[in-house]
Every structure is written in C-alpha cells, then in structure tokens.
C-alpha positions in Angstrom: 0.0 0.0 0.0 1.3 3.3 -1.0 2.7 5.8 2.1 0.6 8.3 2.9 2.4 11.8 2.4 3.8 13.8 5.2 2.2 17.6 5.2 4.0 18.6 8.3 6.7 20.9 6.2 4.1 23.2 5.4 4.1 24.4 8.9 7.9 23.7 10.0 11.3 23.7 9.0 13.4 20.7 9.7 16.2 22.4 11.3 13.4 23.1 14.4 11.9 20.3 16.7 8.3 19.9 18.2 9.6 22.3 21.1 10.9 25.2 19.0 14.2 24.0 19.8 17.3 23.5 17.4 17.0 19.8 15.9 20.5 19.4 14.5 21.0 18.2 11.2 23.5 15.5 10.5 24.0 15.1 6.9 24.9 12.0 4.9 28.5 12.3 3.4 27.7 12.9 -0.4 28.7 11.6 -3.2 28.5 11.1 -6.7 29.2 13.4 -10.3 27.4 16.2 -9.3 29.3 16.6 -6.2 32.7 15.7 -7.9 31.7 18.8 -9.7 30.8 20.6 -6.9 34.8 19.7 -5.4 36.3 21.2 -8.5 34.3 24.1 -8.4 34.5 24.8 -5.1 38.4 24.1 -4.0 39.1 26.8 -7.3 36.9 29.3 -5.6 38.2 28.8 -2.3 41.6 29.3 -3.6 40.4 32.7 -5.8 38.9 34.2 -2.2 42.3 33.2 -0.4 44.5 34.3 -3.2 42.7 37.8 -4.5 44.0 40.1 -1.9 47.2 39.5 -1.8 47.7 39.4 -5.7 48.5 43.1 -6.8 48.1 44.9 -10.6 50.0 47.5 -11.2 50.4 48.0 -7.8 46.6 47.6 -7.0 45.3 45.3 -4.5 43.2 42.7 -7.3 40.2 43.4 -4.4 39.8 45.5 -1.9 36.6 46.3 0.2 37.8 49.5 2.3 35.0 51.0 3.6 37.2 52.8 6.6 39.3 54.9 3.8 36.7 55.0 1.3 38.8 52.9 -1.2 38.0 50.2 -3.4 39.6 47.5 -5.5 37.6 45.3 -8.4 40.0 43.1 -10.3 42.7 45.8 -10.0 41.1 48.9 -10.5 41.0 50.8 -7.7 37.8 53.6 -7.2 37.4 56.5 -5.3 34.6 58.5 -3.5 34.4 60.4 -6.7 34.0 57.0 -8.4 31.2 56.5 -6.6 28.9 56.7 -10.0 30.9 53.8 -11.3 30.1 51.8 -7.5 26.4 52.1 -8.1 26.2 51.1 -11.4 28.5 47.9 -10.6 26.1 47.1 -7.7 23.2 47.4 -9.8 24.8 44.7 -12.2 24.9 42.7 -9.8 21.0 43.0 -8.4 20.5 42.3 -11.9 22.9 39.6 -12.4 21.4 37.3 -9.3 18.0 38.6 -10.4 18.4 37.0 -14.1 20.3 34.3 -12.8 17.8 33.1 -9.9 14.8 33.2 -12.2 16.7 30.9 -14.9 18.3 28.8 -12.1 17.0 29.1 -8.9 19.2 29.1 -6.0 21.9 27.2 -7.5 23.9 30.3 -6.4 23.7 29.2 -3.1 25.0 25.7 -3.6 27.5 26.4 -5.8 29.3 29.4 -5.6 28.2 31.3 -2.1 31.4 31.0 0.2 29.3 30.0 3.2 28.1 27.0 1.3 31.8 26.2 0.1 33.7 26.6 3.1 30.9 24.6 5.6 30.6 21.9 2.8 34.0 21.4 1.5 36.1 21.9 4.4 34.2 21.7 7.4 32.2 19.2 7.0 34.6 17.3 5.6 36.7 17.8 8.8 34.1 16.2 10.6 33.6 13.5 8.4 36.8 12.7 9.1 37.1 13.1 12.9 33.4 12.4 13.3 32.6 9.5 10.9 29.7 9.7 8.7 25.8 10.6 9.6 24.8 7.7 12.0 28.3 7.9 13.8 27.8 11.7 14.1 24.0 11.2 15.7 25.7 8.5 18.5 28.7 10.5 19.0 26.5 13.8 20.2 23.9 11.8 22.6 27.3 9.6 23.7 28.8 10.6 27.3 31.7 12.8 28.1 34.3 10.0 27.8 37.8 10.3 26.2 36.6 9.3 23.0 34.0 12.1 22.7 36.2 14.6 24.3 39.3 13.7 22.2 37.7 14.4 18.8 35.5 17.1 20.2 39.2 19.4 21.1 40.6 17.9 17.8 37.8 19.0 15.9 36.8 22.1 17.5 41.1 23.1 17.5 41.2 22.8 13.5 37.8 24.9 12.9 39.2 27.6 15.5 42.7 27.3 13.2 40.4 27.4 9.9 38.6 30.1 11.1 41.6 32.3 12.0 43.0 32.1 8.7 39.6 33.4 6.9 39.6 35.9 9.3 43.2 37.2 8.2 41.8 36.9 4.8 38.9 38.5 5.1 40.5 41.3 7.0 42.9 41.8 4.1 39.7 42.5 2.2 38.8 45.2 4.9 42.2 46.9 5.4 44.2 45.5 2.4 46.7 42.4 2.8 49.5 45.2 3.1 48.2 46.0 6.6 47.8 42.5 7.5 51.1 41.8 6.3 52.3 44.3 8.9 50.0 43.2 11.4 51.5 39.6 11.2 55.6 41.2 11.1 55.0 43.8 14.0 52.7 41.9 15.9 49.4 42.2 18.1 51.1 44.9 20.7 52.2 47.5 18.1 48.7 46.9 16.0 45.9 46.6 18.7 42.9 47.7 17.0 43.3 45.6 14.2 44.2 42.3 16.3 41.2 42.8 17.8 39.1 43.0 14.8 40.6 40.0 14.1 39.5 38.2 17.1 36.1 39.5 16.1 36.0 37.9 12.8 37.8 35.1 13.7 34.9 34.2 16.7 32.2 35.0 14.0 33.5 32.5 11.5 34.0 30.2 14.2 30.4 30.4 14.8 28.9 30.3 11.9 31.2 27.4 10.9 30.9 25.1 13.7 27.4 26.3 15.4 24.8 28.3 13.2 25.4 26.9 9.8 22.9 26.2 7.7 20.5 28.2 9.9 22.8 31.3 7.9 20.9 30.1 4.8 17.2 29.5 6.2 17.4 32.3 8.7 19.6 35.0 8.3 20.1 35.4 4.5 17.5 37.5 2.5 18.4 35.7 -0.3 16.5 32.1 0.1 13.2 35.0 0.3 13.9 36.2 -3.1 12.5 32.8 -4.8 9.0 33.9 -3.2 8.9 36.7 -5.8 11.4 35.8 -8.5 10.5 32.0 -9.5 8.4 30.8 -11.5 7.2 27.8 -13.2 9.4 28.5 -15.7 13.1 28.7 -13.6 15.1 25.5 -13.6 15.6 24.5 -10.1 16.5 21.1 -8.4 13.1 19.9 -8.5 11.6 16.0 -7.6 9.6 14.6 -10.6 6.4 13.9 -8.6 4.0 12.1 -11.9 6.6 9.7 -12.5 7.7 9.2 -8.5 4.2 9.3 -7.4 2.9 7.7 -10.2 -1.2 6.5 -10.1 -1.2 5.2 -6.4 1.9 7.0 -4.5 5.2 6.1 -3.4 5.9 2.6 -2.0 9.1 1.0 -0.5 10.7 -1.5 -3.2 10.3 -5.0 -3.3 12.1 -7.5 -5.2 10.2 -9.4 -7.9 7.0 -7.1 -7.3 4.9 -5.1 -9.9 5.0 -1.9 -9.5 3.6 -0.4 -12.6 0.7 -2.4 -12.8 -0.1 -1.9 -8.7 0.4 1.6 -10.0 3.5 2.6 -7.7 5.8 5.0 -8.9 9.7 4.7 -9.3 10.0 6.9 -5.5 11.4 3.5 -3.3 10.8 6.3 -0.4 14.0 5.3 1.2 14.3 8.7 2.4 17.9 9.1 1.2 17.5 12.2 0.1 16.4 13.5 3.0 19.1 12.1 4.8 21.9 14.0 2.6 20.5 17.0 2.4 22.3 19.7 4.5 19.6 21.8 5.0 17.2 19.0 6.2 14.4 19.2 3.6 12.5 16.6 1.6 13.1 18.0 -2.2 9.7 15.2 -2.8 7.8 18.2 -1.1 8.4 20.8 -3.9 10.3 23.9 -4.2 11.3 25.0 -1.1 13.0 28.5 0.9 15.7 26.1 2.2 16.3 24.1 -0.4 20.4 25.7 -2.1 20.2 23.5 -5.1 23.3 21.6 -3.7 22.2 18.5 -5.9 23.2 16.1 -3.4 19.9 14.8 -3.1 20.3 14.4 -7.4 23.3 12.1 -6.1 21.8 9.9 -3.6 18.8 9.5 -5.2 20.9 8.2 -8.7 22.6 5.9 -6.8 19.5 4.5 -5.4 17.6 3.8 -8.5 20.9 2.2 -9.9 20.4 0.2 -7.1 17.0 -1.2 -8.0 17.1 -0.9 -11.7 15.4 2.1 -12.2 15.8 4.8 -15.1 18.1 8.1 -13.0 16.5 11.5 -13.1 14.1 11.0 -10.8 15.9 14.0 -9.1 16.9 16.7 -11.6 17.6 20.2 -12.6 13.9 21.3 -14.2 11.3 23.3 -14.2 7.8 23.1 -12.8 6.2 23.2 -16.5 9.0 20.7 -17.9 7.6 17.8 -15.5 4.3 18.8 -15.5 3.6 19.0 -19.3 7.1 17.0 -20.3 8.5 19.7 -22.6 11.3 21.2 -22.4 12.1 25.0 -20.8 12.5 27.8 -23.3 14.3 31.3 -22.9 11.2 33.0 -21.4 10.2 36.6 -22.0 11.0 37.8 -18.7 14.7 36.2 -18.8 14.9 37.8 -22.0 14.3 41.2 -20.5 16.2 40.5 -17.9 19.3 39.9 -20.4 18.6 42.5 -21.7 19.0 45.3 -19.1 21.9 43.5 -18.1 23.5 43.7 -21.4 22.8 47.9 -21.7 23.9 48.2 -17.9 27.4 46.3 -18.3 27.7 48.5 -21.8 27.1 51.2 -20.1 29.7 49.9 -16.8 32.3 49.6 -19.7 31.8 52.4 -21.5 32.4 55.0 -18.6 35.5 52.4 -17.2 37.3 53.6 -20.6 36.2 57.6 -19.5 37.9 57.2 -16.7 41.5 59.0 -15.6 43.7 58.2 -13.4 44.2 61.5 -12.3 40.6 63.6 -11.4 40.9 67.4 -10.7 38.2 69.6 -9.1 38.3 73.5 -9.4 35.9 75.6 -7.3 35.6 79.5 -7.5 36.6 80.0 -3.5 32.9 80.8 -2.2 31.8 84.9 -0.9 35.5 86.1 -3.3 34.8 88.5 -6.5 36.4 88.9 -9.5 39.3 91.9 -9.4 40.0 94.1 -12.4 43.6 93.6 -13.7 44.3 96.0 -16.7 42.4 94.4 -19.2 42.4 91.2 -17.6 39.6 89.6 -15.1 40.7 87.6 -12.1 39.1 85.1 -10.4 40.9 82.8 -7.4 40.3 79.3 -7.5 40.8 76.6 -5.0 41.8 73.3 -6.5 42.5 69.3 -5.7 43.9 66.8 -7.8 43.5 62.8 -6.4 45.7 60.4 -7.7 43.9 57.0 -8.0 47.0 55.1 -8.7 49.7 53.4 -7.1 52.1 56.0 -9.0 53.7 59.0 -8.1 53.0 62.1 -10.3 56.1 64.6 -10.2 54.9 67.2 -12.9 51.0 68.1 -12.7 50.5 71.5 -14.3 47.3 73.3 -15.7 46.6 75.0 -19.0 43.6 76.8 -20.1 41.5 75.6 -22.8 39.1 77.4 -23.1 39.1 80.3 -23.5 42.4 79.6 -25.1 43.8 82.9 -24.3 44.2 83.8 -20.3 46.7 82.6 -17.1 46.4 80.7 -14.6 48.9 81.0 -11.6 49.2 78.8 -9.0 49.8 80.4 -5.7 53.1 78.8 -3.9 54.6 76.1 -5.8 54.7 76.2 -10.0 54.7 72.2 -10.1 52.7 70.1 -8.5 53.6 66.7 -7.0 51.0 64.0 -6.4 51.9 60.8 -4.4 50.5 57.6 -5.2 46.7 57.0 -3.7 47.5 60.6 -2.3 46.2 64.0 -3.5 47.2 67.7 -3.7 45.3 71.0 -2.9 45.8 74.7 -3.3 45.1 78.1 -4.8 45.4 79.5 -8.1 44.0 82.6 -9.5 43.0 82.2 -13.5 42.4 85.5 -15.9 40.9 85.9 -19.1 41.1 89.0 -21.1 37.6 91.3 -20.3 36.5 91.3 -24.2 36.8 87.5 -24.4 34.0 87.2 -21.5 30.5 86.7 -22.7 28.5 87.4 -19.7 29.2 87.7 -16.0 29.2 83.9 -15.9 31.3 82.2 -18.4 31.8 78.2 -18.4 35.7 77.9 -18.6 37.5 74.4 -19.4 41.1 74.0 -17.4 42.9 71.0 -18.8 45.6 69.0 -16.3 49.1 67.4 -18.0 51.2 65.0 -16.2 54.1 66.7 -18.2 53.5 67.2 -21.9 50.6 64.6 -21.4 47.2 65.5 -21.1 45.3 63.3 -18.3 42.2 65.5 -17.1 39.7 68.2 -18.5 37.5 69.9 -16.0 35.3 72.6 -16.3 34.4 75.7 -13.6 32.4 78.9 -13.7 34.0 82.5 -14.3 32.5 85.8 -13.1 33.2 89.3 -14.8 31.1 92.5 -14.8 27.1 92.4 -15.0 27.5 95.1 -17.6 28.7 92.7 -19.7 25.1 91.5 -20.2 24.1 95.0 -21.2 
C-alpha cells in the first residue's frame, strides 16, 4: 500500500523540533558526479577568495573592500569616493545579475558558488567526516557521554575549525584593510597593531560560529536571499526539483520489493527510502516541492541516482527542471521575462564599460573660492580658485600642471609652488588665480574648461564657472 504523504513541512522547517528548539541536522556524506563537480568548483573558488587580496596589478590590491578609507579595488582597478557613480552602477549589475540568474536557475547560487556554502561543505564538514565518521556515527557521537573518546575528537575537531577560522579571518580582513596591513600586522605583531588584532579576534569568533554552530540556519534564517524565490520563480526557472507524476505515479510512493509489480499496482519509481532527505544539508525533503531552504546543492540528485541504480530504475528522478518541464514534459524555453532581464543587463554592463574607458587616473576639481569677487587687472579679469587633484594610482605624479582651454587665451597662476607633486593614492590641494582678457567674456558667468598634463601629457579636463562684470550683459 502506498505511504501516505507527510504535510508537516508546510508548517515547520526541519532544522526546528516539536519544542521550538534547534534539531540538528546530521547530513549523509555525499557523493557522486554532481558533487565531484561541486569539489572542482568549489576548491578553485576557495583558492580565488584566499588568493585575491594579496595578488596586486600594477600596484593595485586585485580586491579590496575599504569601507574605513573610502577605497575600493575590483580586479585591480582601484575607485574613489568620486568613483562613486561607477560603485552604483556595478552594484546594480549585480541585483540584476542574481535577479536574471535566480529566475533561470533558482538558488543554485547558493549551492555552488556562495562562500558560506563552500567553506561549511568542502572543508568543514569534511573535517568532521573525518574526525566524526559519517551521519549515524555523528548522531551517537552527540547523545554519547563525556568519555575520552568524545572529548578527544570534540578538542581535535573544535582546534582545526578555531585554526580554519583564524585564517579566513586574516583573509577577510585583508579585504577590509588591504593584505599590506595585515602583512604588517602579522611582522610587527598584536602589541604594536591593537585595533586591528582585535578586529581580528572579532572575525575570527564570528567565522567560528557560523562554521561550527549556526550553519545552515545562515541560509534558512539570516540570508534574504533564500526569500527572493518567493517573488522571482516561476514555473518556468530550472531548479533542483523531484519529478512527482513519474515518482508518485497512479497510487503514490511505495518502498521497493524485489520481484514485485509496480507499474501495474500503479506505484511510482519513489522507493521512499528517504535518502535524500538524509543527505540534504539543510534537512528538507526536495519530494515536497520547491522550497526557501532548499540551495540546489544537488546532493539529493546524487543519492537519489545511486538508489535507483540500485533497484534498476531509469536516473533523473531528481533533476535540474522546471515546474512546467515535469508537469507538461516539454522542455524549458528562454522566457520573455529572462529575455528582459538579459537585456537590461547587457545595456547596464555596456554602459559599466563604457564609462571604465572615461575614466582617468588623475581627477581634478576646481571651485571659485565661495563669498571672493572677480578683481580688475588691466584688461584682464581675475578670479581665485581653490583646487584638488586625487591620484587613483599606485604611481607617483612629479609634474602636474594646468593650462587653459578654453578660453584659449588667459593665465592661470598657482599660488606657492609652479609644479605640482601627487603621491600615489594621495592627493594635492591649493590656490590658483586664473584670468581671461575682459572682451573675451561673454557674460558675468562664463563656463571655462582648465585642462591638467602629467608633463607634456594630457590626463584631465574639468570645467568651472568664471565671473566678470554684470555690464557685460548689457
């Protein structure tokens, strides 16, 4: 007789027990091509998070998060506060991006490239496979007594995740303050670098407990993300979905028996061995539908492969498809709505690109010095200026000087020093006074366009207002 299906999920989440208290969740080791897959994927990743801040581009940080300085690094180029048009429009790609890519794909994200599913999957639980044993072992090791066994691999285990956790919180602190600071930290030592040690302690205790504690309760409760499927899938996206009308077939699921009928007592191919259950790390049953804690991990695609091997029965019972595929057993087109998707995306990154090629490396801003008027000079107007020039690379600039463009005839003298100097990542500030013959002015505000040479080499044009007479207007 067919099982009778279980409707409790519709009200709980398996990571929470009758009492409201935390039911922890002892995943079967996976196995199997998708999670070879997964290994490959993951271990480069890991190894692009530990190696990107301390690989350097032209002197550039390859990325750098410094929200302290105001100073960013993506892939080597390094942005400003006055690059802060060029933030936005990057973090709007990126809405986009996981928009586009969770209504094609679900949360495969989340499986496959988020670092919290990476470094819990692929190296801590894989620690505790090791020290632990595997899901049964790991169940009677936490109800077994304080004896030396328990307390043994308990120190070993919790030693290497406090060690593993330490080291992502030196690299993620590189991200912060850049690896150069770290560097420093780790040379001079805690006592000469206080504040960041202990912001190092900080991250180090977080990672340690989201690592060895919260886990997969970072996915269900505290990222937004998993929410985002509410309003951004559709029957359309391809996600890791159970096919219930050949699983459930006419008269449900039934456990498999050897020699027995099943198509014509109108079982389907689900042996409802739970096995899929059991390796999922989020402790869902994928047979129940789409869900917020499912991460597309495809374990359960694994496991339940394996089993049908097992018993003779065609794989893909598990699988990456859509709603509509299984339901109507057609295949999942480009939809409208991905299509519009692309094509924002496409116009945004143009658009990302475009002003990424605009860009100098040198940006100068000239401001009329606020409550001063113009002075009469001969035939000459004056006007004093205040200026700053921010270098936004890791060069030094020995010979910044300024020229007038337009109007092209007119002086500009810089109060103090004739030369400017501009250190790398630094910036310089001063005075200048600019005048313009009194016939070449238009009106009593004229737009005037001050170019900025590294040399004989042109690097910046910016633009400022110029006041003369109100009788000019006459």
């Amino acid at each position: 007789m067919a099982t009778m299906r279980d409707e409790s999920f519709r009200d709980t989440i398996g990571t929470i027990d009758k009492d409201g208290k935390r039911a922890w969740i002892f995943p079967k080791k996976p196995s199997g091509p998708f999670y070879e897959k997964r290994k490959i994927v993951s271990y480069l990743l890991i190894a692009f998070l530990l190696a990107a801040p301390f690989i350097k581009i032209n002197g550039n940080q390859f990325l750098l998060f410094n929200v302290i300085d105001r100073k960013f690094n993506i892939f080597g180029f390094p942005f400003w506060p006055q690059d802060f048009y060029l933030i936005v429009i990057s973090i709007i790609i990126g809405v986009v991006f996981i928009t586009l890519f969770t209504v094609s794909f679900g949360r495969i994200f989340c499986g496959w490239i988020c670092p919290q599913t990476i470094f819990l999957e692929m190296v801590f639980r894989r620690i505790e496979y090791w020290i632990d044993g595997d899901r049964g072992a790991q169940a009677r090791l936490r109800k077994q007594p304080w004896n030396s066994e328990k307390i043994r691999k308990r120190v070993l285990k919790w030693f290497i995740f406090f060690i593993i956790s330490f080291i992502i919180a030196n690299v993620f602190l590189a991200y912060i303050i850049g690896s150069d600071e770290v560097s420093k930290l780790i040379k001079e030592g805690p006592a000469n670098n206080l504040g960041n040690f202990i912001g190092l302690l900080i991250f180090t205790g977080v990672f340690y407990f989201v690592f060895a504690w919260f886990r997969e309760q970072v996915c269900i409760i505290a990222c937004p993300y998993g929410r985002l499927q509410g309003v951004l899938l559709d029957d359309k996206s391809i996600v890791v979905a159970y096919d219930y009308i050949r699983g459930d077939g006419l008269t449900g699921r039934a456990k498999f028996k050897k020699n027995e009928d099943r198509e014509a007592l109108g079982y389907g191919d689900c042996i409802d061995c739970k096995q899929c259950v059991n390796v999922c790390p989020t402790g869902i049953d994928i047979r129940n539908g789409t869900q917020l804690e499912c991460v597309n991990c495809t374990a359960c695609i694994d496991e339940c492969d394996h089993m049908m091997e097992k018993v003779g029965l065609p794989k893909g019972l598990i699988r990456y498809a859509s709603e509509s595929e299984i339901a109507e057993n057609k295949k999942t087109k480009f939809t409208a709505r991905q299509k519009g998707y692309t094509a924002v995306l496409a116009i945004l990154i143009g658009i990302l690109v475009g002003l990424l090629f605009l860009r100098t490396d040198i940006e100068a801003t000239i401001l009329r010095v606020a409550g001063q008027s113009f002075i009469h000079e001969g035939d000459n107007i004056s006007n004093v200026y205040t200026f700053k020039v921010v270098n936004k690379t890791m060069r030094d600039f020995d010979d910044i000087t300024f020229k007038l463009k337009s109007p092209e005839v007119g002086e500009i003298d810089l109060v103090g020093e004739k030369v400017i100097k501009v250190n790398k990542e630094g910036y310089a500030e001063g005075t200048m006074f600019v005048k313009i013959p009194q016939v070449l002015l238009d009106s009593h505000r004229t737009k005037i366009y001050i170019e900025v040479y590294d040399g004989d080499k042109l690097i910046h044009t910016t633009s400022t207002n110029f006041l003369g007479p109100r009788t000019l207007d006459i």
